[in-house]
DSSP file (Angstrom, degrees, kcal/mol; ACC not computed):
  #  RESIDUE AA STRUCTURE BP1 BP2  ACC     N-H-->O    O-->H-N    N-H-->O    O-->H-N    TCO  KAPPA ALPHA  PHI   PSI    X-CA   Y-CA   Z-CA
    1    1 A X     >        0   0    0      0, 0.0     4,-1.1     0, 0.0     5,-0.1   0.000 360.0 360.0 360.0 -43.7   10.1   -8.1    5.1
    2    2 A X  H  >  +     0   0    0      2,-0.2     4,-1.2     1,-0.2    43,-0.0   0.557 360.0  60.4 -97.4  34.0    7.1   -6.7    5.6
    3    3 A X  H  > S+     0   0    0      2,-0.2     4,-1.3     1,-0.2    -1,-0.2   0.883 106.8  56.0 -82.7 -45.2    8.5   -3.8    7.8
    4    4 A X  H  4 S+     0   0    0      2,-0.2    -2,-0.2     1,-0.1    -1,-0.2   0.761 105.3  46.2  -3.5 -69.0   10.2   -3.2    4.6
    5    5 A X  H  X S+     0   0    0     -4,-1.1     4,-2.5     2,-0.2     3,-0.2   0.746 111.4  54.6 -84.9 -28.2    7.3   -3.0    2.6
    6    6 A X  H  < S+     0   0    0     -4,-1.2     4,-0.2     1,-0.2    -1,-0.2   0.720 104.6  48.7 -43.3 -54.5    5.8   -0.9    5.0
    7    7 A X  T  < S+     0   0    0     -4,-1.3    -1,-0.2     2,-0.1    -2,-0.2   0.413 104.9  57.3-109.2  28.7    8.1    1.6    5.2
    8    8 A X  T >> S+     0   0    0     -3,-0.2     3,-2.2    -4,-0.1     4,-1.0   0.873 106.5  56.2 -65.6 -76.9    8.5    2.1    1.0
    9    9 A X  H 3X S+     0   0    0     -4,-2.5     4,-3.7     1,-0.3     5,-0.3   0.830 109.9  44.1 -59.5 -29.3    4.5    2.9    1.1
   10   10 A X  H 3> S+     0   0    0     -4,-0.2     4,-1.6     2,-0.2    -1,-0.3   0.804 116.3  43.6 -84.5 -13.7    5.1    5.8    3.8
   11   11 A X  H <4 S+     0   0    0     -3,-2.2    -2,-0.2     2,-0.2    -1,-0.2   0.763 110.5  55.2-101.7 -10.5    8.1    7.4    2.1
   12   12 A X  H >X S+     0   0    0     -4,-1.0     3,-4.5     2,-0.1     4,-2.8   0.892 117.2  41.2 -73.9 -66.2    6.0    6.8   -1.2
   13   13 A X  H >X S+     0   0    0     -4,-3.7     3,-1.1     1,-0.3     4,-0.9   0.958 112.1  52.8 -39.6 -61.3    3.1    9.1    1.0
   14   14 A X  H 3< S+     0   0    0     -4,-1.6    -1,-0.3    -5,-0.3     4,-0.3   0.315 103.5  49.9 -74.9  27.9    5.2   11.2    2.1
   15   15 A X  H <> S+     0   0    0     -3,-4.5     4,-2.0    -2,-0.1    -1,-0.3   0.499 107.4  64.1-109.8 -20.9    6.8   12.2   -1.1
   16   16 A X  H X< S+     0   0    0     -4,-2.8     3,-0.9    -3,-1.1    -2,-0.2   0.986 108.7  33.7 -46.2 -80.0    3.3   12.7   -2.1
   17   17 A X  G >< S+     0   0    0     -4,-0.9     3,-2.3     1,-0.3     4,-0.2   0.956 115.3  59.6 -33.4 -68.7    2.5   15.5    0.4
   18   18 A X  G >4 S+     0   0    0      1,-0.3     3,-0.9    -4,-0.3    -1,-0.3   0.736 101.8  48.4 -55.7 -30.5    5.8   16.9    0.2
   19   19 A X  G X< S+     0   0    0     -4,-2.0     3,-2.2    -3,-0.9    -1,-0.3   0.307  74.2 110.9 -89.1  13.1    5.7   17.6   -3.5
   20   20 A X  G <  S+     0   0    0     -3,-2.3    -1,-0.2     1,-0.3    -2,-0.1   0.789  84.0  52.7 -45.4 -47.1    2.1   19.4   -3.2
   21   21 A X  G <  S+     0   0    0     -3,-0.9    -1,-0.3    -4,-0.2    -2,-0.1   0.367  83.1 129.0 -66.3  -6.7    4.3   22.5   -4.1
   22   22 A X    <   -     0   0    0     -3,-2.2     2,-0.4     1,-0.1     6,-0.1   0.037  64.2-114.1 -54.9 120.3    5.7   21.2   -6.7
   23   23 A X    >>  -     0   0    0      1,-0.1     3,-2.7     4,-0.1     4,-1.9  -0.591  49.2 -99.8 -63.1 119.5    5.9   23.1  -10.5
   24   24 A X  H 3> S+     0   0    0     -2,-0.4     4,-2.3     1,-0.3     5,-0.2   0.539 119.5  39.6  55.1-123.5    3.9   21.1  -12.9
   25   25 A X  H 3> S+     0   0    0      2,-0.2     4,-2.2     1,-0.2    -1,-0.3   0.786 113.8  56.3 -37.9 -48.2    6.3   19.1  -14.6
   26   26 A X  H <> S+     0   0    0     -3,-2.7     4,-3.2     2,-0.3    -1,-0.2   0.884 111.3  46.0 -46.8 -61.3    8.3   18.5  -11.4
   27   27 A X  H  X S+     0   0    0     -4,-1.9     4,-1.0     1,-0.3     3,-0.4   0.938 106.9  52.0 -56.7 -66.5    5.3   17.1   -9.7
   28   28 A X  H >X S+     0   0    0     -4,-2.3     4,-2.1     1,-0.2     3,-0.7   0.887 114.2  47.1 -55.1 -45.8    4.1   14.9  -12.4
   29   29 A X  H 3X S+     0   0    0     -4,-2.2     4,-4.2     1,-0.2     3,-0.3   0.939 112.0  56.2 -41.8 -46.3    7.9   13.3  -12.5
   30   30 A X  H 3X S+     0   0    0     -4,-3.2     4,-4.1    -3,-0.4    -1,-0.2   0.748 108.5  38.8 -59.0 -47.1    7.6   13.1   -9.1
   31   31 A X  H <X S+     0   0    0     -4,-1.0     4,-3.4    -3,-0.7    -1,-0.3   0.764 108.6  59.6 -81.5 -45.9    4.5   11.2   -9.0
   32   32 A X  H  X S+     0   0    0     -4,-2.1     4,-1.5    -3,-0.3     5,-0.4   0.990 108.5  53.8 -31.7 -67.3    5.4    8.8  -12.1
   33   33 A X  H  X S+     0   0    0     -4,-4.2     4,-2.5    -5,-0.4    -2,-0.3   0.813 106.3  46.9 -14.0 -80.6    8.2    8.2   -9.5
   34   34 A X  H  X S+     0   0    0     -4,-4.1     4,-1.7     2,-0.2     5,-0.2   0.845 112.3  49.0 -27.8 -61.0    5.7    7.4   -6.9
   35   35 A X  H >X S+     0   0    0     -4,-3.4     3,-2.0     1,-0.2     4,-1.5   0.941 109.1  59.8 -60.0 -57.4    3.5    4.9   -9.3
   36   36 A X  H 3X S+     0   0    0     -4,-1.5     4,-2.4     1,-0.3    -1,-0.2   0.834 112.9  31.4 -12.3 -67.7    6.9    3.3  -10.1
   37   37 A X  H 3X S+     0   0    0     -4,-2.5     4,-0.9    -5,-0.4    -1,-0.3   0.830 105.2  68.3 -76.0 -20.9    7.6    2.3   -6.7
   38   38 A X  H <X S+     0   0    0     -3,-2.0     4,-5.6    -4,-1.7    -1,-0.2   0.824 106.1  55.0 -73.1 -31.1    4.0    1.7   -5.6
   39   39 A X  H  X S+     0   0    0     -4,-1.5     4,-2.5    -5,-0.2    -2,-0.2   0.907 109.0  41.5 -39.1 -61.2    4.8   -1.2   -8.3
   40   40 A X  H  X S+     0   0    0     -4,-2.4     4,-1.5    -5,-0.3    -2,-0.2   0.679 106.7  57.7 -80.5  -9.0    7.6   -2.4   -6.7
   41   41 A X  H  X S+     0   0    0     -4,-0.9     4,-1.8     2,-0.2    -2,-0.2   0.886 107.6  50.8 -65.2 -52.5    6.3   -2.3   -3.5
   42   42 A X  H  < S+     0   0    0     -4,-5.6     4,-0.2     2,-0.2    -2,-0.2   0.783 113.8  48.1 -68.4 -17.5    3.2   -4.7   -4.8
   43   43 A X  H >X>S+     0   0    0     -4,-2.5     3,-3.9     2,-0.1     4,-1.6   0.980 107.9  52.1 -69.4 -49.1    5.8   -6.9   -6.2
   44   44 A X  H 3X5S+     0   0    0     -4,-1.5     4,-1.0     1,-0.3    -2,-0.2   0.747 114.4  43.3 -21.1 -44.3    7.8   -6.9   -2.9
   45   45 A X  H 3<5S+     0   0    0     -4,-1.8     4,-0.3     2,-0.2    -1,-0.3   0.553 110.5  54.9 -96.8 -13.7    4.5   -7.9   -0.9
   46   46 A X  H <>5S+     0   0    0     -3,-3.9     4,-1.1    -4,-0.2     5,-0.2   0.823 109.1  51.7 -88.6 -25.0    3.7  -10.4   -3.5
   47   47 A X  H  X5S+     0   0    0     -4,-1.6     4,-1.7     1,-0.2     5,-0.3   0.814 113.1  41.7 -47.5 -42.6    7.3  -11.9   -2.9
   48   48 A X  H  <<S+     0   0    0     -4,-1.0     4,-0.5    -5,-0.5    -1,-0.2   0.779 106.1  60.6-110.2   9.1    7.0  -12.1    0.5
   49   49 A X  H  4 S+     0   0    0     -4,-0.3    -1,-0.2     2,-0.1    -2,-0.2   0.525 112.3  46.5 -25.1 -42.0    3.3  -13.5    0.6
   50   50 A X  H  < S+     0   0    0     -4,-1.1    -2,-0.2     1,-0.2    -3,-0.1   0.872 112.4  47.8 -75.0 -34.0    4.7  -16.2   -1.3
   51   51 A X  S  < S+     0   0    0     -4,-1.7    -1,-0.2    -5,-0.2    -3,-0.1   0.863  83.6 115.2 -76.6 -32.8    7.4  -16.5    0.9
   52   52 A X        -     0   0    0     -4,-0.5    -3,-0.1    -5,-0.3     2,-0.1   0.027  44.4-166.6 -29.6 149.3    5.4  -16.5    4.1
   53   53 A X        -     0   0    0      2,-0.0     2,-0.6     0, 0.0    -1,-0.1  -0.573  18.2-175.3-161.6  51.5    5.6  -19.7    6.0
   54   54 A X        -     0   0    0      1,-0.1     2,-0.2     2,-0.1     4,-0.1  -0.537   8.6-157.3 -75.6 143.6    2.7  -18.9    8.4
   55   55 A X    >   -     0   0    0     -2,-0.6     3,-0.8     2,-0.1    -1,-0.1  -0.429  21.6-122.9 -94.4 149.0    2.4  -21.5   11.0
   56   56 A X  T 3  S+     0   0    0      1,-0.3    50,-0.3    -2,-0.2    -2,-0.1   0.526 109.7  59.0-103.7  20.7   -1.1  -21.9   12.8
   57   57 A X  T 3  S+     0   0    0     48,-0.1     2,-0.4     2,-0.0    -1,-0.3  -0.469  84.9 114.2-107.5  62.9    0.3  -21.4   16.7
   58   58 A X    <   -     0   0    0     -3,-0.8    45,-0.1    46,-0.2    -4,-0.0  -0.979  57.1-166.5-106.0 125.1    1.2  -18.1   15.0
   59   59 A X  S    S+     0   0    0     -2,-0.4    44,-4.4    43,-0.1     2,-0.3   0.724  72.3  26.4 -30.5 -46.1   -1.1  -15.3   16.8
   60   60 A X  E     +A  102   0A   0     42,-0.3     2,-0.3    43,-0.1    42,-0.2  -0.628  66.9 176.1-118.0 154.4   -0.5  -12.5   14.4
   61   61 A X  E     -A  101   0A   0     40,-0.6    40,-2.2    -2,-0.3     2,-0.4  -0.873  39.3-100.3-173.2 158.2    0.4  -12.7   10.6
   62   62 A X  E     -A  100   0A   0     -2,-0.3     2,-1.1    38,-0.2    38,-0.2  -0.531  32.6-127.3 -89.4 126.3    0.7  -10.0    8.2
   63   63 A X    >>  -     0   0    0     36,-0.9     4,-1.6    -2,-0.4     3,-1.2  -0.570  25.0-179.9-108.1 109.8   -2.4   -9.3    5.7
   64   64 A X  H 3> S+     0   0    0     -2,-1.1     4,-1.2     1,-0.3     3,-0.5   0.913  73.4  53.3 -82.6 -48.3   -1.2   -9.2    2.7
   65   65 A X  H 3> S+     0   0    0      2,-0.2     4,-3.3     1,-0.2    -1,-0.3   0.756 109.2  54.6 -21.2 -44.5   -4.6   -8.5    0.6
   66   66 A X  H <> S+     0   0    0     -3,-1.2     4,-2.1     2,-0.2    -1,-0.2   0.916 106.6  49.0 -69.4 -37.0   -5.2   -5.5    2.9
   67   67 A X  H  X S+     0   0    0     -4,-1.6     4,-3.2    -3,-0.5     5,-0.3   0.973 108.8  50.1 -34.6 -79.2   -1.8   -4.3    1.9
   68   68 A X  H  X S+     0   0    0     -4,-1.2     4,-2.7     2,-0.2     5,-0.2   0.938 114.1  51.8 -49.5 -63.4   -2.6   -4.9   -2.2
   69   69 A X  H >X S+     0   0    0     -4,-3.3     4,-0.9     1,-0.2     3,-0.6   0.847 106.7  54.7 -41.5 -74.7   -6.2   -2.6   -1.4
   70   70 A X  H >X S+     0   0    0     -4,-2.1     4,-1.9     1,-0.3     3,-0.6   0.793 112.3  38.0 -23.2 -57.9   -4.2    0.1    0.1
   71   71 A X  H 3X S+     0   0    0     -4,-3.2     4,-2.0     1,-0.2    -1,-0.3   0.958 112.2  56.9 -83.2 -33.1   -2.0    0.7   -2.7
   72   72 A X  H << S+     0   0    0     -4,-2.7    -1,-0.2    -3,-0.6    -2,-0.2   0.796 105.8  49.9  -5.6 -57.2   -4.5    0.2   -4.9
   73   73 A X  H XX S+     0   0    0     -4,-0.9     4,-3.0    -3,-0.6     3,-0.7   0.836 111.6  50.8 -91.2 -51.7   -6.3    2.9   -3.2
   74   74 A X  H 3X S+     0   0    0     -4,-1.9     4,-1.1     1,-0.3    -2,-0.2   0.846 107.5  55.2 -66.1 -47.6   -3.0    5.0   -3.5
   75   75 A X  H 3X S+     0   0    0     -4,-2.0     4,-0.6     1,-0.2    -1,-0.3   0.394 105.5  47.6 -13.6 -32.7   -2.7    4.3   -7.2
   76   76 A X  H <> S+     0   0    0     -3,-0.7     4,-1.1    -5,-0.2     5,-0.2   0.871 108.7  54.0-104.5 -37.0   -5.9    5.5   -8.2
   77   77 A X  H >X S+     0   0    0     -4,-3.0     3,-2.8     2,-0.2     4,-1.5   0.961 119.6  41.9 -50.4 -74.6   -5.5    9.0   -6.0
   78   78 A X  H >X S+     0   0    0     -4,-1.1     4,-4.4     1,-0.3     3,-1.1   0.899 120.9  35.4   6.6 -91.4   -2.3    9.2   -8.0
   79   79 A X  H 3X S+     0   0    0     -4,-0.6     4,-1.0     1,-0.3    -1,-0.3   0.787 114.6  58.6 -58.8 -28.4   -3.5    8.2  -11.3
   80   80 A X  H << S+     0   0    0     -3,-2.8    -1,-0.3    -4,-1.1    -2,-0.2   0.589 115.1  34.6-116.0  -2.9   -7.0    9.9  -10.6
   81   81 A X  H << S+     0   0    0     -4,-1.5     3,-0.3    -3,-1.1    -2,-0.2   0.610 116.9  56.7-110.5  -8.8   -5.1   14.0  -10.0
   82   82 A X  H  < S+     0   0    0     -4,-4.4    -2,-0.2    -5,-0.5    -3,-0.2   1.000 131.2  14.5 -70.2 -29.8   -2.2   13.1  -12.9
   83   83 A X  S  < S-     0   0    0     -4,-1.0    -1,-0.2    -5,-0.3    -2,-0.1  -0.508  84.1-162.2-137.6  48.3   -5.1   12.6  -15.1
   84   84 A X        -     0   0    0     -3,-0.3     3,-0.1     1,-0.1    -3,-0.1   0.114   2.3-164.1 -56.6 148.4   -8.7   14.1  -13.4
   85   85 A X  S    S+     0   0    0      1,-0.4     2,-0.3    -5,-0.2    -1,-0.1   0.777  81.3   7.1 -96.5 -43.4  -12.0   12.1  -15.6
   86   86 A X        -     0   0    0      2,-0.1    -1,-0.4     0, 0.0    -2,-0.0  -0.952  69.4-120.6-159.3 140.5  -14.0   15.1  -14.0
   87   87 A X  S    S+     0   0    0     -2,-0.3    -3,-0.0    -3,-0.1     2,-0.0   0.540  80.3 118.7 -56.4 -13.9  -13.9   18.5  -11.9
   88   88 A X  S    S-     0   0    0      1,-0.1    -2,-0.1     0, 0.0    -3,-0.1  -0.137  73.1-106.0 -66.8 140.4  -16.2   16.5   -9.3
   89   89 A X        -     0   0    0      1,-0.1     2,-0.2    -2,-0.0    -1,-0.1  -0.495  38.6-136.8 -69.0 145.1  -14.9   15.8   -5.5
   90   90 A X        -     0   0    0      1,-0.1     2,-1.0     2,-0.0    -1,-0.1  -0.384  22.6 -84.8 -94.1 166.0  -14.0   12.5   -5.0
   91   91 A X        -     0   0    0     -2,-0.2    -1,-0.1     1,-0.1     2,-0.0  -0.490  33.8-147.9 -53.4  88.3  -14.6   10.1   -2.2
   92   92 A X        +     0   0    0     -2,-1.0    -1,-0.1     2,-0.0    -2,-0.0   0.288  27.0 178.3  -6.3 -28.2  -12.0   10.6    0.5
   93   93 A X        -     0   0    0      1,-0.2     2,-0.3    -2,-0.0    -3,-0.0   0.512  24.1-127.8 -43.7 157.4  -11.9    7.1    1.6
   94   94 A X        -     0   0    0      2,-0.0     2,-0.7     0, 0.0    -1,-0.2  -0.887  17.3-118.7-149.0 120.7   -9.4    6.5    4.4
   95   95 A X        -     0   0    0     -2,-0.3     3,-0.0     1,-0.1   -26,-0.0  -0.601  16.7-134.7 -85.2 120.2   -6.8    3.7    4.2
   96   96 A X        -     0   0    0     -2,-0.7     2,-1.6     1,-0.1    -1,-0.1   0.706  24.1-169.3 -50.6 -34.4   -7.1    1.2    6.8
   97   97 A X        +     0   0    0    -31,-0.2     2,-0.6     1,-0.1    -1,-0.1   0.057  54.0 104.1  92.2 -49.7   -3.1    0.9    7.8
   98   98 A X        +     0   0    0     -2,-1.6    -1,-0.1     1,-0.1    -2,-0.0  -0.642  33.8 162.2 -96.0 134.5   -3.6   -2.1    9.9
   99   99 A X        +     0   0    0     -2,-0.6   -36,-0.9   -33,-0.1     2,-0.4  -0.239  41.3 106.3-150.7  50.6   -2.4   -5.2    8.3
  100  100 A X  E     -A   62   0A   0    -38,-0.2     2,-0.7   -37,-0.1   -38,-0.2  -0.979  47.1-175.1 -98.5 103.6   -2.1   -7.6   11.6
  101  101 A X  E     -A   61   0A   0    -40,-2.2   -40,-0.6    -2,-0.4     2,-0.3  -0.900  24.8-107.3-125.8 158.2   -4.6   -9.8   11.6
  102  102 A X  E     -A   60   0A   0     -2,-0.7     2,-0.6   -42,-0.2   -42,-0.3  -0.507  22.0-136.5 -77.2 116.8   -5.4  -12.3   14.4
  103  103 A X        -     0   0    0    -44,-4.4     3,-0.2    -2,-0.3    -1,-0.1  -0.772  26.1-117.5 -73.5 100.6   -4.7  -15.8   14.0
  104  104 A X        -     0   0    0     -2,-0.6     2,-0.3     1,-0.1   -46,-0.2   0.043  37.5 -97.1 -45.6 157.8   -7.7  -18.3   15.3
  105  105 A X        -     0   0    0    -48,-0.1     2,-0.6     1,-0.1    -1,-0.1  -0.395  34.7-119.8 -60.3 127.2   -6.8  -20.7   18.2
  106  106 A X        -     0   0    0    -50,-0.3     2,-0.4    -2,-0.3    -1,-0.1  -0.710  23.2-147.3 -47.3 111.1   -6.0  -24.1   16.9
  107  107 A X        -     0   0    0     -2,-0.6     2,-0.3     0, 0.0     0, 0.0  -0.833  21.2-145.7 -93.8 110.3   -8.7  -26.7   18.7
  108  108 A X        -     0   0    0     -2,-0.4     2,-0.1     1,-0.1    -3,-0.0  -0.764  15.8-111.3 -86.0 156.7   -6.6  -29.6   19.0
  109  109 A X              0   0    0     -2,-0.3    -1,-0.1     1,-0.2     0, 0.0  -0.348 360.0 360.0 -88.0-176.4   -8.4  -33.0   18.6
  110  110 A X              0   0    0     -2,-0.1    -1,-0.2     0, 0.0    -2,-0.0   0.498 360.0 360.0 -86.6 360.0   -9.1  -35.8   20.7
């Protein structure tokens, strides 16, 4: 599942770049589009957060909070050229991507 979710949010980017060229009108559908699915993505990831069953001899487990920032992140680039508040440059900020995080070792007791 979340390989799934994973690849929605890159075919959501990459319809972002691609449409750069876009006319106008085109673009903004296009981009609706985008928030649309960045929606379903964050239910998708809250479904399968819920669903998760992580065990603690698990190494790895998938972090679903860093997921929720990320599209967040994506949302507001979105949301912040259909609808600029100001002519100023914004903050670049760079979406972290990695959403493995490291499960501590279990210490069993005595």
């Amino acid at each position: 599942m979340p390989t799934t979710i994973f690849r929605c949010l890159l075919l959501s980017l990459a319809i972002v770049h691609g449409s750069s060229y876009a006319a106008s009108a085109h673009e903004q559908d296009q981009l609706s589009l985008i928030q649309r699915q960045l929606d379903t993505i964050e239910r998708l990831a809250t479904r399968a957060e819920a669903a998760s069953t992580a065990e603690p001899v698990e190494r790895y487990r998938f972090d679903y909070p860093r997921l929720s920032k990320d599209i967040q992140r994506i949302r507001q680039g979105v949301q912040g050229y259909l609808s600029p508040a100001r002519a100023q440059p914004r903050d670049p900020g760079e979406l972290i991507g990695d959403y493995r995080l490291d499960t501590p070792p279990v210490k069993s007791s005595p």
